[in-house]
C-alpha positions in Angstrom: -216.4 76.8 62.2 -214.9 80.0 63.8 -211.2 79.3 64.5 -211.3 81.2 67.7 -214.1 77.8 69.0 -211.8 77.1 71.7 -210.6 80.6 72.9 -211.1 81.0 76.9 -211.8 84.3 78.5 -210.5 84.9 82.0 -210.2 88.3 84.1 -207.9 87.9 86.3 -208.1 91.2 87.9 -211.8 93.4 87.9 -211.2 95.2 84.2 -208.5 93.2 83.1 -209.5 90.0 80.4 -207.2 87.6 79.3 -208.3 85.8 75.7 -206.6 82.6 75.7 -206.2 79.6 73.3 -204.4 76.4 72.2 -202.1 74.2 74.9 -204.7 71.6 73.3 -203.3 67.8 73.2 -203.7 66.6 69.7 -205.6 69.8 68.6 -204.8 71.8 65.1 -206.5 74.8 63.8 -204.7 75.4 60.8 -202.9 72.6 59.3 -201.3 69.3 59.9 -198.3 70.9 58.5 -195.6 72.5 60.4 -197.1 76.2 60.6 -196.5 79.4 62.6 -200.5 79.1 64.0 -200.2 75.6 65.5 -196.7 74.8 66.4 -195.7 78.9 67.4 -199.0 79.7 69.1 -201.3 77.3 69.2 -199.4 74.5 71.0 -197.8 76.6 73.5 -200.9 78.6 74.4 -201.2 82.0 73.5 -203.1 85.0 75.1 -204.0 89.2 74.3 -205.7 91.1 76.7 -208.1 93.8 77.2 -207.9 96.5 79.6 -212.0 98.2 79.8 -212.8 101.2 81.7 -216.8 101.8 81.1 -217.5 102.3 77.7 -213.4 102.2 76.5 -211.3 99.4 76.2 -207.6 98.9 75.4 -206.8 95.7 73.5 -202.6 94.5 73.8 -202.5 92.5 70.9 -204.6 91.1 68.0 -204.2 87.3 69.1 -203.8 85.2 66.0 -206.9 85.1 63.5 -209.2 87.7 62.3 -212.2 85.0 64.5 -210.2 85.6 67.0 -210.3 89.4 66.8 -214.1 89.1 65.7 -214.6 86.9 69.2 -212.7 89.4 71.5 -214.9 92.5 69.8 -218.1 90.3 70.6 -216.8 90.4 74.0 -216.0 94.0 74.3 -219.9 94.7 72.5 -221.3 92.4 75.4 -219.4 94.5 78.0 -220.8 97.9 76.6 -217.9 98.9 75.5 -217.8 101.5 72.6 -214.5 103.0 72.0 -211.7 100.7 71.5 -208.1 101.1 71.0 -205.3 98.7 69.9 -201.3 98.5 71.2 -199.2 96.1 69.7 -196.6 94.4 71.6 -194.6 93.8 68.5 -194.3 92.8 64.8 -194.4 88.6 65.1 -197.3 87.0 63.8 -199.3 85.7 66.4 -199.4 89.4 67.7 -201.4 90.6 64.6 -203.1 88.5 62.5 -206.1 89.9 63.8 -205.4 93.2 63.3 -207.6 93.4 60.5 -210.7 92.6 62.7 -209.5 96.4 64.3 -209.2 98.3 60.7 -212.0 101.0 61.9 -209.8 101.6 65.5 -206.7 103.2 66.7 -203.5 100.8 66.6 -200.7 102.3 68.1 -197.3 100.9 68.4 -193.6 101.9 68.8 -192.4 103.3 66.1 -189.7 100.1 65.4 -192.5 97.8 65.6 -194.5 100.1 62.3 -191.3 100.4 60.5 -190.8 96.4 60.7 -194.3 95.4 59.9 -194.1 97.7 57.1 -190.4 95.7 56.2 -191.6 92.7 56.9 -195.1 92.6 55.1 -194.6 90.6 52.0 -192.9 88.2 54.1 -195.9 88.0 56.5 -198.2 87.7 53.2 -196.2 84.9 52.2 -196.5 82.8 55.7 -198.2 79.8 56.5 -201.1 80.6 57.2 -200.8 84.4 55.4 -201.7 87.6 57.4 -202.7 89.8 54.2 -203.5 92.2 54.0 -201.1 93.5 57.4 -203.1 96.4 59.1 -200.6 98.7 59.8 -200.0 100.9 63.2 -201.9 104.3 62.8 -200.2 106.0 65.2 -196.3 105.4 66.6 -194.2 106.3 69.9 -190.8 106.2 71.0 -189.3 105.3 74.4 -192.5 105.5 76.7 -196.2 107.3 76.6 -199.2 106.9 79.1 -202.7 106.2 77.7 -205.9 106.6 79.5 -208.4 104.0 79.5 -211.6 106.0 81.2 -210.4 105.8 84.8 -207.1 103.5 84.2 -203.8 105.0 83.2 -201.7 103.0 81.2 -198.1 103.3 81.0 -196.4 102.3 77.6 -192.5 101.2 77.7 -190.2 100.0 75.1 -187.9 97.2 75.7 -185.6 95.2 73.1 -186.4 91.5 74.5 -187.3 89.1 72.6 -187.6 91.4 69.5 -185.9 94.6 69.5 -189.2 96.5 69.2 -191.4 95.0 72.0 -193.9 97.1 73.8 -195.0 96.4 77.2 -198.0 97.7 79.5 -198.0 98.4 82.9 -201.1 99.2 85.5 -199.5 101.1 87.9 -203.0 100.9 89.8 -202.7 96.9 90.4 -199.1 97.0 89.8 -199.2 94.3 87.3 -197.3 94.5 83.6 -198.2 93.1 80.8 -195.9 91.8 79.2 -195.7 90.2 75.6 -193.1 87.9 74.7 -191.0 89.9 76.8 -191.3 87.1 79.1 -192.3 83.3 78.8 -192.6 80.6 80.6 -191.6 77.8 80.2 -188.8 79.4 78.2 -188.2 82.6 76.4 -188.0 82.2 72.4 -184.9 83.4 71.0 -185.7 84.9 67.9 -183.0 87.3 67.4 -180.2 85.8 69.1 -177.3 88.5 67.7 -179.2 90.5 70.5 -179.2 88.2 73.5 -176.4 90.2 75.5 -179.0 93.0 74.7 -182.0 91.4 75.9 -179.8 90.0 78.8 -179.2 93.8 79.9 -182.9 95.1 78.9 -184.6 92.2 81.7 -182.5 93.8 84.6 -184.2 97.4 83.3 -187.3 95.6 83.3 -186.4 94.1 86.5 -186.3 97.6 88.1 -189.9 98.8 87.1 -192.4 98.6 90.3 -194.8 95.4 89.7 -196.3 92.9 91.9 -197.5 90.3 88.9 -196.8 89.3 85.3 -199.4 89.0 83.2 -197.4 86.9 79.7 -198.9 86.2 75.9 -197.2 83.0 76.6 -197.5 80.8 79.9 -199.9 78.7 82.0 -203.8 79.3 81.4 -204.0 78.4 84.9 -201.5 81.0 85.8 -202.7 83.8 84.1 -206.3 83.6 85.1 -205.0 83.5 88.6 -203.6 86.8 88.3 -200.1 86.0 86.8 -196.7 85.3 87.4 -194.5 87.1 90.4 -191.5 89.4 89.8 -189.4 86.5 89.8 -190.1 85.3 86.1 -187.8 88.3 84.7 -184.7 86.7 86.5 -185.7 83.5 85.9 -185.7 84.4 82.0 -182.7 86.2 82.4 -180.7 83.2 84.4 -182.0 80.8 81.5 -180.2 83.2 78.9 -177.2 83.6 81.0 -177.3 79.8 81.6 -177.3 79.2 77.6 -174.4 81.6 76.7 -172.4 80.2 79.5 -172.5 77.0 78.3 -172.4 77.5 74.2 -169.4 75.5 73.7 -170.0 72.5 76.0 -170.9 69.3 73.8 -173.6 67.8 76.4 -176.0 71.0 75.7 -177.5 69.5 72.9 -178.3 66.2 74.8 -179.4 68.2 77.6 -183.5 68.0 78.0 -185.2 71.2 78.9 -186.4 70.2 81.9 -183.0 69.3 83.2 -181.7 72.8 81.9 -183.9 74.5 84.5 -184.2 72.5 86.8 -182.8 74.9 89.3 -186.1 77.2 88.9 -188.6 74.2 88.3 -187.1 73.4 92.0 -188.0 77.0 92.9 -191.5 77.5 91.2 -189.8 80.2 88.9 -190.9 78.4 86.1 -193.4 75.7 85.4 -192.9 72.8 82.8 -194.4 71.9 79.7 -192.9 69.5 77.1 -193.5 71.3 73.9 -191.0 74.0 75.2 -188.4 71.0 74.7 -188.7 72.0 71.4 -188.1 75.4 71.9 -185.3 75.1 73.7 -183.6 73.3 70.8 -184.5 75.6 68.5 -182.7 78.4 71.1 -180.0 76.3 71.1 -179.1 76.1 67.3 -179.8 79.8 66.4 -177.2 80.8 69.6 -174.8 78.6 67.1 -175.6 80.2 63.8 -178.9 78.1 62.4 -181.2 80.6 61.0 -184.6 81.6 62.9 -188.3 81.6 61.7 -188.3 85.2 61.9 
């Protein structure tokens, strides 16, 4: 059975399809082990998206199985499209285990995200489940570039949230961004937290680009296929980061749910709840005091 049997598609805007899977009660894919599939990705739902223009398409990320890059090119072929390219939002796992099921197409990426996958690959050989071989970039920019996809122009922008080499995409046309793991919801996942005051200062420069909607890898299905999250989820990301380094030192942190943590945007509609991002939260928690990340 093809591990991409539950992926959902959704277009949340004419052109624009959103290939999401897991937030499954009780369902695995991988193992009944602790893995980065399940319990990263799987459990807290996890999206890529195509951008399609007639016969081209622009794929953001390779989702997190080669059936799951087989089931979004099945897609594409149903949709006439013929020329695809790939961008990848950055080096983590669940953002290109399916590169492989792209080896024949473009896959461009900023030129941080090449160098770490080409660091990082026998580590990424070595996870559970492996991505081996890792299909590297094939071509690289720095800063910002603007891709056309037939009639859509693309713009590319490099931001150090979340992972120092993330890439995301805006469509100035709809005014939406794309936006990796830039931004999360229910709660951003600190995976390099030496660089928070970093990320803190690169989500008010993200803050300042002209958008209307947020389009996440991580968030609510229902959200997404909707059209997205408003403008609001970059301060609401940034507040929650603020809100953790504020309060480092104070011994009720640890004891402090989630839901209670943000309560101030759940009140608001910033931010929507969902329990397995307790865990998450803990885990942000103990590598802002020194534990050592997944990563």
């Amino acid at each position: 059975m093809s591990l991409a049997g539950t992926m959902r598609i959704h277009e949340p805007y004419p052109g624009v399809f959103a290939y999401y899977d897991g937030r499954i009660e009780g369902k695995r894919l991988h193992s009944a082990r602790p893995n980065w599939l399940d319990d990263g990705a799987y459990s807290l739902g996890v999206a890529s998206y195509a951008i399609v223009s007639g016969p081209e398409a622009l794929v953001y990320d390779t989702h997190i199985s080669f059936d799951h890059a087989r089931a979004i090119r099945s897609h594409l072929a149903g949709l006439g499209v013929t020329r695809i390219r790939v961008v990848l939002s950055h080096w983590h796992t669940d953002h290109i285990a399916g590169n492989a099921g792209f080896i024949d197409c473009p896959i461009l990426s900023n030129k941080l995200t090449r160098n770490t996958l080409i660091e990082k690959r026998k580590v990424l050989a070595e996870k559970d489940p492996p991505i081996n071989p890792v299909v590297m970039p094939t071509e690289t920019f720095e800063g910002e570039t603007v891709l056309e996809v037939g009639a859509i122009t693309v713009k590319l922008m490099q931001f150090d949230i979340h992972s120092a080499d993330g890439t995301v995409l805006l469509l100035p046309h709809l005014g939406v961004l794309l936006a990796g793991d830039t931004l999360e919801d229910t709660a951003t996942y600190i995976s390099e937290p030496e660089r928070t005051a970093r990320h803190i200062a690169e989500l008010d420069r993200l803050a300042g680009l002209e958008f209307a909607r947020i389009l996440p890898n991580h968030g609510d299905e229902q959200v997404i296929a909707s059209g997205g999250y408003p403008p609001s989820l970059v301060t609401a990301t940034r507040d929650y980061l603020d809100r953790l380094l504020a309060r480092l030192d104070d011994p009720a942190l640890a004891e402090e749910s989630l839901q209670s943590f943000i309560a101030p945007e759940l009140a608001a509609g910033t931010l929507t709840y969902f329990a397995p991002y307790e865990a998450v939260h803990k885990q942000n928690i103990a590598v802002l005091k020194g534990a050592p990340t997944d990563e």
